[in-house]
matplotlib code that plots the C-alpha trace (Angstrom):
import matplotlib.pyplot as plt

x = [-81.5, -82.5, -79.3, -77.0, -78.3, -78.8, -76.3, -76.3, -78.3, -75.5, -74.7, -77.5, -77.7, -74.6, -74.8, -78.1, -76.1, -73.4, -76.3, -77.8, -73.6, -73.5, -76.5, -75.5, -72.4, -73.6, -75.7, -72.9, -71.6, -74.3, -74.2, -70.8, -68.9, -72.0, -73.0, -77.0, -78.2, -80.6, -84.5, -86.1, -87.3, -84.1, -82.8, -85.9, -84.8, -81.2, -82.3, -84.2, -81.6, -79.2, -81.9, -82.6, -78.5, -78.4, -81.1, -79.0, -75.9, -76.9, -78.8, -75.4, -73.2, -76.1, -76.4, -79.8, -81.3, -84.7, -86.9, -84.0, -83.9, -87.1, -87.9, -84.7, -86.2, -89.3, -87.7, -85.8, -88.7, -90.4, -88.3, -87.4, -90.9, -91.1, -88.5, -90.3, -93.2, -91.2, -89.8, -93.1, -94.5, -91.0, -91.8, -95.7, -94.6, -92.4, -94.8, -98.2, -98.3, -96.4, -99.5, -100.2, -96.8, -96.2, -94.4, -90.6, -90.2, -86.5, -84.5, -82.5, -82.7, -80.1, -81.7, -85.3, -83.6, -83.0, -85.4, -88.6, -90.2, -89.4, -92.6, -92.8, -89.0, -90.1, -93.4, -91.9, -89.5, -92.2, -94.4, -92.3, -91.6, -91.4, -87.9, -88.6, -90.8, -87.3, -86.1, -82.3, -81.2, -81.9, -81.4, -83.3, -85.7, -85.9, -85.6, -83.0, -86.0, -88.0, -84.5, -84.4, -88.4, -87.2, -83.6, -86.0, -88.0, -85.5, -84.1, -87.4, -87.9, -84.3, -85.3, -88.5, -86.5, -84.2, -87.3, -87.6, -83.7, -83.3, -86.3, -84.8, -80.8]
y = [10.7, 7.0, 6.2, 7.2, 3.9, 1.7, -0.7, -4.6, -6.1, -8.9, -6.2, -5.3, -8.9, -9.0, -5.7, -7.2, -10.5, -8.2, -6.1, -9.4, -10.6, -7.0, -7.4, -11.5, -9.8, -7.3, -10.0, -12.0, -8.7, -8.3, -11.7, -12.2, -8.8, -7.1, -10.4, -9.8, -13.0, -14.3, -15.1, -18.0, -14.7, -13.6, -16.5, -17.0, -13.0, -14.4, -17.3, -15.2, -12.8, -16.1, -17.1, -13.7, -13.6, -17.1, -16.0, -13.3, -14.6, -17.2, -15.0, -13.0, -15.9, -17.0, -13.6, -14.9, -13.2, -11.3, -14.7, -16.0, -12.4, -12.1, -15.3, -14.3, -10.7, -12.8, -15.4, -13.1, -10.5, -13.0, -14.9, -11.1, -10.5, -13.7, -12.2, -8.9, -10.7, -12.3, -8.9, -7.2, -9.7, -9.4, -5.7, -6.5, -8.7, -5.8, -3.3, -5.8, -4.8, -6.7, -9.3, -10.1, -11.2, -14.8, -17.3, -17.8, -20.9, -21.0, -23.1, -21.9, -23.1, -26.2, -27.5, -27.2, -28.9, -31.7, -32.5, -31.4, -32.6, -30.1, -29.0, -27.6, -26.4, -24.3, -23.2, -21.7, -20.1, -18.5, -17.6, -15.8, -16.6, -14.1, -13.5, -12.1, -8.8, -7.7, -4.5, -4.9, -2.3, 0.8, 3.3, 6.4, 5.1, 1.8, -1.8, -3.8, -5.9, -2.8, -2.1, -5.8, -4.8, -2.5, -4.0, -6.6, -4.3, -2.9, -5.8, -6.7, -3.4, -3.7, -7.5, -6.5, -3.1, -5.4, -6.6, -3.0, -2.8, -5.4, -4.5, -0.8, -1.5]
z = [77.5, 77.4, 74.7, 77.3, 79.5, 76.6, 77.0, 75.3, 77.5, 78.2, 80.6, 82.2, 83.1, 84.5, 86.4, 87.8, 88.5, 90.4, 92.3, 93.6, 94.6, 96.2, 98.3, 99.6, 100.5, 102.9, 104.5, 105.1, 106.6, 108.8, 109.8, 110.3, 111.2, 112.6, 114.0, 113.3, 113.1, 110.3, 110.6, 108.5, 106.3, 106.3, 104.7, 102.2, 101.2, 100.3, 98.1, 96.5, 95.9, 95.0, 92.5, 90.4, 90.6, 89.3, 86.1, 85.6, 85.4, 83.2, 80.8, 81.0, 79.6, 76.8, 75.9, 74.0, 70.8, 71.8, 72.3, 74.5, 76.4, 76.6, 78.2, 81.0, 81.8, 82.9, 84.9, 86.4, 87.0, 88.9, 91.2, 91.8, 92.3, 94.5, 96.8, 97.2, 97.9, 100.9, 102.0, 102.2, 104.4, 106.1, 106.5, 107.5, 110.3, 111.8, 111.8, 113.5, 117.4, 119.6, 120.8, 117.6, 116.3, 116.0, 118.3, 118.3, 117.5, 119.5, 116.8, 114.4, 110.8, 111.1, 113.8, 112.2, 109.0, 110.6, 113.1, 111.7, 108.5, 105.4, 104.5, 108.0, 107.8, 104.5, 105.8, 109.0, 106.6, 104.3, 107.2, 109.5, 113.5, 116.1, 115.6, 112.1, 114.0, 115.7, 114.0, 114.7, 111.7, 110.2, 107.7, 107.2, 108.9, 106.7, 107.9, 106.4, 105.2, 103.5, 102.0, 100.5, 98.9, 97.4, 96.0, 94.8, 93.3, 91.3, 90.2, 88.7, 87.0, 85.9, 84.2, 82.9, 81.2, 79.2, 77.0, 76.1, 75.6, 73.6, 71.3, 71.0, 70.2]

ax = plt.figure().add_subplot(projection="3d")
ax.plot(x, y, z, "-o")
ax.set_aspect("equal")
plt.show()
């Protein structure tokens, strides 16, 4: 069964580059059409998503030998890995009771850019306000957030695989 998934995994990469373009462009849907607008974890999710595309594409257009793929399916494992990690506390913060969710800090992200120092720009990012509890989304049940873990955890399983893949063609 597995030879009938056993692609080059120059493709992989790129199907994992086109996943992560995929999932950018339905935020920009949500945030544009739909006009749900983005919390600071939000954002962090979509980096992170920009970044694992980023390792993808690149290991994509080097198509490396297995040392070259190898050290890709890491990278690209963990800044996937990284994201989910963003996404589950994403996911934690929208299901804490409502007195013990953070403050809203009121600003959006341009304006925290550029008044406040950026250690404290990224930390309020990482952490999470009191915008990031609000469930605005669902399917089957699923946050928009828990839907980004698990994208994310995909995308590292699909990274991690292409060791495997490599080592087998």
């Amino acid at each position: 069964m597995f030879y009938l998934i056993r692609f080059n995994s120059r493709i992989w990469f790129f199907l994992g580059f086109l996943g992560c373009m995929s999932l950018l462009a339905m935020g920009a849907y949500f945030q544009f059409a739909e006009k749900l607008e983005p919390c600071p974890l939000c954002i962090s999710q979509r980096l992170a998503i920009l970044a694992t595309g980023i390792v993808f594409l690149i290991a994509a257009v080097h198509n490396p030998q297995q040392t070259g793929t190898t050290r890709y399916a890491i990278a690209g494992a963990i800044t996937a890995l990284l994201g989910a990690s963003i996404s589950t506390r994403h996911v934690w913060l929208q299901h804490l009771p409502p007195e013990e969710v953070p403050e809203c800090m009121g600003a959006d992200l341009s304006y925290m850019l550029q008044n406040f120092p950026l250690f404290d720009t990224l930390k309020l990012m990482l952490n999470g306000t009191g915008d990031c509890a609000k469930v605005d989304w669902t399917l089957f049940g699923f946050s928009m957030p828990a839907w980004t873990l698990v994208a994310f955890l995909m995308l590292a399983t699909l990274s991690v695989l292409q060791i495997w893949n490599y080592k087998a063609s």
